[in-house]
C-alpha positions as CSV (number, residue, x, y, z in Angstrom):
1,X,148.3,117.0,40.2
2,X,150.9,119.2,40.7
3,X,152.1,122.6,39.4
4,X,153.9,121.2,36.7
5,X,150.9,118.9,35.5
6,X,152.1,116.0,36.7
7,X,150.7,113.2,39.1
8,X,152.9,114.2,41.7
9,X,151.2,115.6,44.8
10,X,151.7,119.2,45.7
11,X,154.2,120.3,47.9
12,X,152.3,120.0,51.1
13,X,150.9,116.9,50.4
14,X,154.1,114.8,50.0
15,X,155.0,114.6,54.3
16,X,152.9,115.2,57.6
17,X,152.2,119.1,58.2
18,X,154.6,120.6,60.6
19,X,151.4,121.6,62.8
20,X,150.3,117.7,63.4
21,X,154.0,117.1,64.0
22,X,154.0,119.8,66.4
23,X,150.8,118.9,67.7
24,X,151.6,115.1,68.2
25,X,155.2,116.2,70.5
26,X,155.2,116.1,74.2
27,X,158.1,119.0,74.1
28,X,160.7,117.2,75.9
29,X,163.3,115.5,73.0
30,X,164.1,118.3,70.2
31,X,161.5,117.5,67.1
32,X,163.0,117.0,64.0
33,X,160.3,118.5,61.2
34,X,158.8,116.7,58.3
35,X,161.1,118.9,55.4
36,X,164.8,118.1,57.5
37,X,166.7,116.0,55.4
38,X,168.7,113.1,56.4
39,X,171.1,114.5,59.5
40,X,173.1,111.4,58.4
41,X,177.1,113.3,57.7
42,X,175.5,116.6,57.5
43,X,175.7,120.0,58.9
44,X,172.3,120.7,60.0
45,X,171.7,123.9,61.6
46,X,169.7,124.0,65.2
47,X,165.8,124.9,65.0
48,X,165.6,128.4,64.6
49,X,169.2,129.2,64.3
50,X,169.2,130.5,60.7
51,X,166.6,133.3,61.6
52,X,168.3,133.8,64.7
53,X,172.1,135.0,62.8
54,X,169.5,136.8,60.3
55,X,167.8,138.7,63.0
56,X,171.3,139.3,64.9
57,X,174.1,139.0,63.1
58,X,173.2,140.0,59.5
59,X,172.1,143.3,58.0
60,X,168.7,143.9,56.3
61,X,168.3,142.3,52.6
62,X,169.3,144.9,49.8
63,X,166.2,147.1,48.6
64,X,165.9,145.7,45.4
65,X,165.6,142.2,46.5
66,X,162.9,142.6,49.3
67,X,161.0,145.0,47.2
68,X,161.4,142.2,44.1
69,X,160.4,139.2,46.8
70,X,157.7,141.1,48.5
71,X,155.9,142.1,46.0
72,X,156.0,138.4,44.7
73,X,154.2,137.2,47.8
74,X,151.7,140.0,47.2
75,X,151.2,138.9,43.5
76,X,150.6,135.5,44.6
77,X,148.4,136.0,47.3
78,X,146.2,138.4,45.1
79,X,146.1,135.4,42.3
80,X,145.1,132.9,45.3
81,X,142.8,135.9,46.6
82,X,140.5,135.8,42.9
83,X,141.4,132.2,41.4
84,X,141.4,130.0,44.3
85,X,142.8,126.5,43.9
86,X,145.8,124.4,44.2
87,X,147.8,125.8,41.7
88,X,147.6,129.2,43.3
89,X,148.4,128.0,46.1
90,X,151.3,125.9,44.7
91,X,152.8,129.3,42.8
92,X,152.9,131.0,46.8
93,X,154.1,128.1,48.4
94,X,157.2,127.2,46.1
95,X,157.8,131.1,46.3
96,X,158.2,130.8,49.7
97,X,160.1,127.8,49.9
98,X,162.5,129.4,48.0
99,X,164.1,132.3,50.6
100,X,164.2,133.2,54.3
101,X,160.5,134.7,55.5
102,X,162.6,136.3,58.3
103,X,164.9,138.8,56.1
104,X,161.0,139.7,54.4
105,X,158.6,139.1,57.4
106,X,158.6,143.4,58.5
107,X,158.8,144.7,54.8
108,X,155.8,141.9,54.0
109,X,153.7,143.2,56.8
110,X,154.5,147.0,56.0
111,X,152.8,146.6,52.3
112,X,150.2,144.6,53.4
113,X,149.3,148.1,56.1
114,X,149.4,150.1,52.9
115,X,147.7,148.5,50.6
116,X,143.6,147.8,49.5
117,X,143.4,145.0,47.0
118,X,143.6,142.2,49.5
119,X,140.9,142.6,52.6
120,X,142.1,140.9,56.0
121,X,139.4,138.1,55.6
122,X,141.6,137.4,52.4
123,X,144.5,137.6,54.0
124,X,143.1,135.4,57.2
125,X,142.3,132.7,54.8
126,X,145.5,131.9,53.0
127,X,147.3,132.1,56.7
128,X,145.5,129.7,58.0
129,X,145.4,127.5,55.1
130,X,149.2,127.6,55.1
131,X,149.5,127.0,59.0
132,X,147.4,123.4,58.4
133,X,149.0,122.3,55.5
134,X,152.7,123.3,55.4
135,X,155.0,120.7,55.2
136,X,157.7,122.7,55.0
137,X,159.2,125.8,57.2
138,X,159.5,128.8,55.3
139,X,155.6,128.5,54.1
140,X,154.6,127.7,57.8
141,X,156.7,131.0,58.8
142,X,154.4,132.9,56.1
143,X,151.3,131.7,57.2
144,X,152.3,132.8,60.9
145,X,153.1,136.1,59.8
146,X,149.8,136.9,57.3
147,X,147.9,135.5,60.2
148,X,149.2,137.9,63.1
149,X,147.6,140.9,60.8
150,X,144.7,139.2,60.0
151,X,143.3,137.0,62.2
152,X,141.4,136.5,65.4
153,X,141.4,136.0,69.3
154,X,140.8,132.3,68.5
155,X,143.7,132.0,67.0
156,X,146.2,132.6,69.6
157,X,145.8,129.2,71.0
158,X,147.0,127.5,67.4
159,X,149.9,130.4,67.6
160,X,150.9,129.2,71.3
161,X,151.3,125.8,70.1
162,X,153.4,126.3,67.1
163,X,155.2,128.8,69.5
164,X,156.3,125.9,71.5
165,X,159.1,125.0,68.7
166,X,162.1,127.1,68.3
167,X,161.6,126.9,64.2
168,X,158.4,129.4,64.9
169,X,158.3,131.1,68.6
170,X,159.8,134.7,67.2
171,X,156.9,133.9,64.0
172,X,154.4,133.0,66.8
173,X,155.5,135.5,69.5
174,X,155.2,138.6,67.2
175,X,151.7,137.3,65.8
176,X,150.3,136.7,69.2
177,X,151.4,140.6,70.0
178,X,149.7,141.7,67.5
179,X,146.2,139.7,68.6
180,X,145.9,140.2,72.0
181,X,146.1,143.6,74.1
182,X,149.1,142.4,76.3
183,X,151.1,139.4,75.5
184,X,153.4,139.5,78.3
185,X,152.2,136.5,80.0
186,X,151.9,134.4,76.8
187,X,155.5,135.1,75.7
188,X,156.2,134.4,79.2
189,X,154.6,130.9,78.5
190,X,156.5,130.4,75.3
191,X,159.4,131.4,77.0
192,X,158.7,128.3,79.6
193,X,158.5,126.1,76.6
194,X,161.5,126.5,74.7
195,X,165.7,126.4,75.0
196,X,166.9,127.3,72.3
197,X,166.7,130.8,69.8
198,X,163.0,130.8,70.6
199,X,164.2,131.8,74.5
200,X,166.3,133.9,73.4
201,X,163.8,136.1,71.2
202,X,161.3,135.9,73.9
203,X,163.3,137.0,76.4
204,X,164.8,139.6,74.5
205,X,161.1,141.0,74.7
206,X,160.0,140.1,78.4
207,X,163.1,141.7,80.0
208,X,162.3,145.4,79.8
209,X,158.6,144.4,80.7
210,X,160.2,143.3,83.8
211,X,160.5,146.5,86.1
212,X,156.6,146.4,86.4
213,X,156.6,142.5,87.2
214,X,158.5,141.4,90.2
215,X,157.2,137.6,89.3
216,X,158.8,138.1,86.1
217,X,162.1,139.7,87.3
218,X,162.6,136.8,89.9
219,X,162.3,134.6,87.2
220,X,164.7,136.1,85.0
221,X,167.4,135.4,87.2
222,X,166.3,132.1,88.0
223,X,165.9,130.9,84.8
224,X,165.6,133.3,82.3
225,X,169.1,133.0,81.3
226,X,170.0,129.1,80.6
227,X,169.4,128.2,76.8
228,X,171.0,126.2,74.5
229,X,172.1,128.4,72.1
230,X,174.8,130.7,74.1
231,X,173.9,132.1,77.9
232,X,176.1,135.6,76.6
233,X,172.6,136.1,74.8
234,X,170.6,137.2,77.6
235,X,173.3,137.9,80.5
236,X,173.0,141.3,80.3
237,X,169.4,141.4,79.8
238,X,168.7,139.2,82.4
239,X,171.2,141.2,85.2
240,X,170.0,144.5,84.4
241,X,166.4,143.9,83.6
242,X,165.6,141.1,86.5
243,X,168.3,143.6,89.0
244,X,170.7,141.0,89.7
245,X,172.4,143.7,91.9
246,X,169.0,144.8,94.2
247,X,168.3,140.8,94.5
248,X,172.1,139.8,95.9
249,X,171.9,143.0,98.3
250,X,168.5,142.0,99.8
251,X,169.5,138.5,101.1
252,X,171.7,137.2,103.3
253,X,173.7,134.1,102.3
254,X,171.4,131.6,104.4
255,X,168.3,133.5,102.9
256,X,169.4,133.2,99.6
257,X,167.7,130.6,97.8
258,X,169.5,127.9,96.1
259,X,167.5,129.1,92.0
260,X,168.9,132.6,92.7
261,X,172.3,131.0,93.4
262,X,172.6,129.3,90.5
263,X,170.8,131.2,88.5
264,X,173.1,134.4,89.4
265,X,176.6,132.0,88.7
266,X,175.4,130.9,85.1
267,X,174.4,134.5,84.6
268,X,178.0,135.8,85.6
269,X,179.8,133.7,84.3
270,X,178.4,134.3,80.9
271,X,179.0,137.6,81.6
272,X,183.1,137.1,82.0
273,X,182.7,135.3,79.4
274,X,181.6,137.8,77.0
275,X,180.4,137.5,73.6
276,X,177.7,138.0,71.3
277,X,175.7,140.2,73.4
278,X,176.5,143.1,76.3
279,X,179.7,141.8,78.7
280,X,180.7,142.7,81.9
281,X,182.3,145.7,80.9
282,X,178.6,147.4,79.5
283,X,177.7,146.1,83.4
284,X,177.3,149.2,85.5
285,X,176.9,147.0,88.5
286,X,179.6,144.2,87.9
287,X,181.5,145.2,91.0
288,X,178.6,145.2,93.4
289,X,177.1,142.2,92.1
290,X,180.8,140.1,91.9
291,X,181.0,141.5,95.6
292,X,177.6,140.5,96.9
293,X,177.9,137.3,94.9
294,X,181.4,136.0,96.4
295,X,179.8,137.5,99.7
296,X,176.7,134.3,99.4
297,X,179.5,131.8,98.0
298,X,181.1,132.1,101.4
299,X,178.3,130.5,103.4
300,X,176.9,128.5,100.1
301,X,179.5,127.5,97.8
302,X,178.3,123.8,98.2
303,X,179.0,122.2,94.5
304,X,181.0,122.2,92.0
305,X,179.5,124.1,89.3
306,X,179.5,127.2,92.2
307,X,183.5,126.2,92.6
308,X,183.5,126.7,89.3
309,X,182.2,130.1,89.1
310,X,184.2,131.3,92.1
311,X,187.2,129.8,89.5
312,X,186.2,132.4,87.1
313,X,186.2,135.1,89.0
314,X,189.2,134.4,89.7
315,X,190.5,134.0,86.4
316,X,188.7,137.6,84.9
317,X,190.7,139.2,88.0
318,X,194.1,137.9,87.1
319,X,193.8,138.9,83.7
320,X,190.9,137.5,82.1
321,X,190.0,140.5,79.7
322,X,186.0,139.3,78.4
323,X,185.3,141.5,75.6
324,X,188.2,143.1,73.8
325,X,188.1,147.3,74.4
326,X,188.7,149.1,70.8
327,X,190.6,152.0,70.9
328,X,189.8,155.1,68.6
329,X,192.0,153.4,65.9
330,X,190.6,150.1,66.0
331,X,193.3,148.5,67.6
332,X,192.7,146.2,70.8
333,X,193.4,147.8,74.4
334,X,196.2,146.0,76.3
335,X,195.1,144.9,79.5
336,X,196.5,147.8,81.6
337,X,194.2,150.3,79.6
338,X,191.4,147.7,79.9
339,X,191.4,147.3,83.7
340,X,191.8,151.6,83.5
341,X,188.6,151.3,81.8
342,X,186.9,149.2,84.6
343,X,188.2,151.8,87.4
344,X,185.2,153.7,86.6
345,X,183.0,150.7,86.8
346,X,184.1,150.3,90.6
347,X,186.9,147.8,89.6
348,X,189.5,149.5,91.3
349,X,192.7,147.6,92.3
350,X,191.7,147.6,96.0
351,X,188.4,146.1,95.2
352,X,189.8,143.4,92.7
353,X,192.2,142.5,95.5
354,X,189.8,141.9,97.8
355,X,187.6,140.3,95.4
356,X,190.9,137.9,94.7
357,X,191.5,137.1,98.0
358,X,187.9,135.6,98.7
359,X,188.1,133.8,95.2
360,X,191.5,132.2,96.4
361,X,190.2,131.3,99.7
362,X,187.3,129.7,98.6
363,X,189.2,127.3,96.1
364,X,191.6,126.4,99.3
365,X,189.3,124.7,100.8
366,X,190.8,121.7,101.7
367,X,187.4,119.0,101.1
368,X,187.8,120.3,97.3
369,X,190.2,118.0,96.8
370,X,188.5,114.9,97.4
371,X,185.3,115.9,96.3
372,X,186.8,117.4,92.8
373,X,188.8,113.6,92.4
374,X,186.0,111.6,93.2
375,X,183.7,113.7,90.5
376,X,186.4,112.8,87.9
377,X,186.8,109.4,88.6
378,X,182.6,109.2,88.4
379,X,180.4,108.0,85.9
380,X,178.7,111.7,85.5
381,X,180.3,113.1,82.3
382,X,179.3,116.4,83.0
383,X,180.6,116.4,86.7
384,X,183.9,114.9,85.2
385,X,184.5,117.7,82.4
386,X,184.1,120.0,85.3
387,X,186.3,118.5,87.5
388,X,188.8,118.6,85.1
389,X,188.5,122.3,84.4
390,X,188.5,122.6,88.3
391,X,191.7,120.5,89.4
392,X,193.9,123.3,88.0
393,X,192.6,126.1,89.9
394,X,192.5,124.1,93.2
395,X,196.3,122.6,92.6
396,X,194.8,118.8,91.9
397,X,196.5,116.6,89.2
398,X,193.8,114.7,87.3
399,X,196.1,114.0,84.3
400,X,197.2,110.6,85.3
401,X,193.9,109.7,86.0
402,X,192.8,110.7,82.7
403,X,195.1,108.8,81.1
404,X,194.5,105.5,83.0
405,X,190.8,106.3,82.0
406,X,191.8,106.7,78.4
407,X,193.4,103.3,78.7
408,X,190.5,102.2,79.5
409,X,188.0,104.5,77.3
410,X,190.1,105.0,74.1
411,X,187.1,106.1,72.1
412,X,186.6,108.8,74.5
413,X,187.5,112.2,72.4
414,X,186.9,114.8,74.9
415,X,189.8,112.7,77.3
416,X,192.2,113.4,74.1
417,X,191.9,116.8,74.0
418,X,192.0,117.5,77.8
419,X,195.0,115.0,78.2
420,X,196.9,117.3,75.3
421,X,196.6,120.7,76.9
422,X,199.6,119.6,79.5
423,X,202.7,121.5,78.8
424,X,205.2,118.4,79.5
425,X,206.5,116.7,76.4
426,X,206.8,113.6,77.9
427,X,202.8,114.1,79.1
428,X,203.0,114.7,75.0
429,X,204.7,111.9,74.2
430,X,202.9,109.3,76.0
431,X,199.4,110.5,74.5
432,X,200.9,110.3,71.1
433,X,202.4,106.8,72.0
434,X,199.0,105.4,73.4
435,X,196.9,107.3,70.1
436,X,199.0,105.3,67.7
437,X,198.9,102.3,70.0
438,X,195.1,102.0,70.5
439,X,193.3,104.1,67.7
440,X,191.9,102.1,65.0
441,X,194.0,103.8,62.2
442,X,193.7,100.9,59.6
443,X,190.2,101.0,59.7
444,X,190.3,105.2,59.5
445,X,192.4,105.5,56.8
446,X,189.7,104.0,53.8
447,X,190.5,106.5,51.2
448,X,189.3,110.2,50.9
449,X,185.7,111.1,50.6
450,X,183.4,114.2,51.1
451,X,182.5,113.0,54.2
452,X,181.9,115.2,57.5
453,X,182.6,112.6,59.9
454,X,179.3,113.2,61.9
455,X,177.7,110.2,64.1
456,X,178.8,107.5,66.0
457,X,180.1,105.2,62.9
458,X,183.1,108.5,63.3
459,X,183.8,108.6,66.8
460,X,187.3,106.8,66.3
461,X,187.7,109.8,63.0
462,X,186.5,112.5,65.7
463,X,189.2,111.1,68.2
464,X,191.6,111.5,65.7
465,X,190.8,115.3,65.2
466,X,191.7,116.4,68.5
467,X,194.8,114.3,68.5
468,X,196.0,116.3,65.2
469,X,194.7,119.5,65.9
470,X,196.9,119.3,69.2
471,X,199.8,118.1,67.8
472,X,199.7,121.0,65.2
473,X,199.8,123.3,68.3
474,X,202.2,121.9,69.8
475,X,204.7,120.9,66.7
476,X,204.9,117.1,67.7
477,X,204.8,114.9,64.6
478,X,203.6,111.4,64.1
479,X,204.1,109.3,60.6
480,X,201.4,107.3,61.7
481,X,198.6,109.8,62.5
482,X,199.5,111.4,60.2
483,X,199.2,109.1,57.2
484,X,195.8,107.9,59.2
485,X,194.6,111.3,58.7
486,X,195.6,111.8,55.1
487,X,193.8,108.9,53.9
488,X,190.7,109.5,56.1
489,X,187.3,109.5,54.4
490,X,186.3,112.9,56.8
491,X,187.5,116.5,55.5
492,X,188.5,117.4,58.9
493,X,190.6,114.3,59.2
494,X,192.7,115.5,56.4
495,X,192.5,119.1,57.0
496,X,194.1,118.8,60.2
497,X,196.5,116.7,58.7
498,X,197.4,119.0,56.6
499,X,197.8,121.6,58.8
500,X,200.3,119.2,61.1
501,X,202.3,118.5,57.4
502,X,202.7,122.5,57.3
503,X,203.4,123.2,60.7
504,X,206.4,120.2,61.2
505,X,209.5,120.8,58.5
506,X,209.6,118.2,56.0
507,X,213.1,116.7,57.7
508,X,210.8,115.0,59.9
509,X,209.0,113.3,57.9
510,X,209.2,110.0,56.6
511,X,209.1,108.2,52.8
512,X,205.8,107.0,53.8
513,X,204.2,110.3,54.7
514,X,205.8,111.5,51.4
515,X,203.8,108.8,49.6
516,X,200.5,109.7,51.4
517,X,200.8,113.5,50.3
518,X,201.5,112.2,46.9
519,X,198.7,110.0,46.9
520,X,196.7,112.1,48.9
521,X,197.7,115.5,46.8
522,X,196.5,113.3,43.6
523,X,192.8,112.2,45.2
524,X,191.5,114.9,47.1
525,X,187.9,115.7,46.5
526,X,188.3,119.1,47.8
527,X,189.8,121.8,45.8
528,X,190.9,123.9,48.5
529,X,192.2,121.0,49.9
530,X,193.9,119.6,47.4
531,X,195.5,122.9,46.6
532,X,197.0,123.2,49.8
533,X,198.4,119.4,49.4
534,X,200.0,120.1,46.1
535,X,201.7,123.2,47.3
536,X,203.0,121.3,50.2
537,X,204.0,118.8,48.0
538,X,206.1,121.4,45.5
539,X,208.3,122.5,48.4
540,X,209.7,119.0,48.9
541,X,209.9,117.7,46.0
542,X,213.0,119.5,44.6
543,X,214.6,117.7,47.7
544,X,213.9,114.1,46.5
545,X,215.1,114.4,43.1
């Protein structure tokens, strides 16, 4: 029976548990748990990503609502505590299953320290109950966090495995802290385990553990960076923390091993980059390691993804500006006052000079050529996006090669996008030419729908979306896309459409894109959507009267 009194089963009994599932997984595919919906033409955030923009992008819950949810979960796990039974448990479960554990999971711990109507045996019990039987996350989550103040040794290994998802490894890492007397070298072997916001929190708390563990530091800048999520995460961690400066200064460039290499580019780079996390410009040592670095790409630079860093460099040097420098008003820093900034850093105009000149020799090379054609013309699609990105720095045309390719490959959507960043209209002209030509835009334009084009039944839809978002940046119109994209069943079909229709005067325009806004303006499912439609529509219609 369930809460309600039916003879429907209770909430953890309608799917596997997540710890079977978990249990049952070699690690190496991503693990889709038993309470995901259908991913079917729906947004579906990556495991763990909605505690990681809690934990770093959003601010704490408001007082009244934690205190009002915490001391639910107390309530309910006093009731379970002296009644026992399923529909205890059932009134803490679909509690839980209602909010994030993560905005909760320090005040919950806090009151359960202060208070002394729930003993930790208590306590141990319903966490380990909810770790065996979840079906769903949030509960699971719970049941981590009861069981890291109350339970035992023995339960570390249970912790470790659940750690091994990204969902649970911050749930599991903090628990496991709390069990054993120094967790380093389990978090370490979480940290092994994991790509994606679970590396990210564990490295977050193995980098300043790092100074006393060479081991550990040598792997931080081997590996510790890569994740799935975003590399500007744990850049700066992983330089400062791992000393990406003392490593690159103790080896010459034959001694340097081929992990440090790489692992010092995707580090950098991320670094140039910028982002969510510290940049280059909170890098007391970006001169000396850019120096050192360039210094080992001279005798190693050996593939294309090292090209690709030296490319970087390059391109931070000439202007590149990484993170935006406020000024006391708020307003951005122009570049001059930027690269001021980065004097004191050791960035001085003799040292980016020099630092330029080894950059531009390094992408002279004349076998780069060759080597970055043949990668495009390959059957590696990660080699070839590179390439791409490369021909430009090293003075190589790929672009009638990618079009010959898109001949060939006209479901290819990446090829549309990178053969719509030339800056020759007739370049312009003969993509928009060949996308009317060869896209399927009869069988695209079905009607509107709420649909968000995800999967492959959309690739020819997702084509379609870089073709009109470029066009709306560069103010080239086409009747025939966009009509296509005005009666698309996908939302970002017809938003880009719109966008094209507001960018391009109505002069342009033909009487059968008038009758597609009209139409479309009429059947939009969208109201945001469909305002923007109508208002488009207002302005020309005193002009067809």
């Amino acid at each position: 029976m369930s809460s309600s009194g039916t003879s429907q089963p209770w909430p953890w009994q309608d799917r596997p548990s997540i710890l079977s599932a978990i249990r049952a997984w070699d690690g190496r595919a991503s693990l889709p748990l038993p309470d995901e919906p259908p991913a079917i033409n729906r947004v579906r955030y990556a495991s763990g990503a909605l505690d990681g923009i809690v934990t770093h992008h959003l601010g704490s819950a408001s007082a009244r609502d934690q205190a009002d949810v915490v001391s639910s979960v107390l309530f309910s796990l006093e009731r379970l505590a002296r009644t026992g039974g399923d529909h205890a448990r059932g009134a803490l479960y679909e509690l839980v299953m209602r909010g994030s554990v993560a905005a909760h999971a320090d005040a919950i711990v806090d009151r359960l320290a202060e208070q002394r109507r729930l003993t930790r045996a208590e306590v141990r019990d319903a966490a380990r109950w909810l770790i065996g039987a979840a079906a769903h996350r949030e509960p699971l989550k719970l049941g981590i966090v009861l069981l890291g103040v109350s339970g035992a040794p023995e339960d570390v290994t249970e912790l470790m495995l659940l750690g091994r998802h990204d969902e649970f490894t911050l749930y599991a890492a903090v628990a496991v802290a709390n069990l054993v007397d120094d967790p380093t070298d389990l978090w370490w072997q979480m940290a092994r385990a994991v790509r994606g916001w679970g590396k990210i929190h564990l490295v977050e708390r193995l980098a300043p553990l790092a100074a006393r563990r060479p081991d550990l530091a040598a792997w931080l800048l081997r590996e510790g960076c890569a994740n799935e999520v975003m590399n500007e995460y744990l850049a700066y961690l992983c330089a400062s923390e791992g000393g990406l400066g003392d490593a690159l200064d103790a080896v010459t460039p034959e001694g340097a091993d081929d992990a440090l290499i790489d692992g010092a580019c995707r580090i950098v780079g991320a670094l140039l980059r910028g982002g969510p996390a510290e940049d280059i410009d909170s890098y007391a040592d970006g001169a000396r390691v850019l120096t050192a670095l360039l210094g080992v790409m001279e005798k190693r630079c050996d593939r294309l993804p090292r090209l690709a860093l030296v490319s970087s460099v390059r391109a931070w040097l000439r202007g590149g500006v990484g993170r935006t420098l406020a000024l006391e008003d708020g307003a951005a820093a122009p570049p001059q006052e930027l690269w001021q900034a980065r004097e004191a850093q050791g960035f001085s105009a003799a040292v980016r000079q020099a630092l330029t000149a080894r950059c531009d020799a390094l992408l002279a090379r004349p076998a780069w050529r060759a080597e970055v054609a043949a990668a495009y013309l390959g059957d590696d699609v990660r080699e070839r996006r590179l390439a791409w990105q490369l021909s430009e720095a090293i003075g190589l045309d790929l672009w009638p090669a990618g079009l010959a390719r898109l001949h060939a490959e006209p479901l290819e959507d990446s090829l549309w996008w990178e053969l719509l960043q030339s800056g020759d209209p007739g370049r312009i002209a003969q993509v928009v030419a060949l996308a009317e030509a060869v896209l399927p835009l009869a069988a695209i334009a079905t009607g509107p729908a709420d649909d968000l084009g995800r999967g492959p039944t959309y690739q020819a839809h997702t084509c379609l979306d870089f073709v009109l978002q470029e066009l709306g940046r560069h103010r080239v119109f086409s009747a025939a896309l966009a009509v296509a994209g005005l009666r698309s069943p996908t939302v970002r079909n017809r938003t880009l459409a719109a966008g094209l229709l507001e960018v391009v005067p109505p002069a342009q325009w033909s009487a059968e894109v008038v009758a597609a806004l009209e139409r479309a303006a009429a059947e939009e499912p969208r109201p945001e959507l469909q305002a923007r439609l109508a208002e488009r529509l207002v302005e020309i219609r005193p002009a067809k009267v």
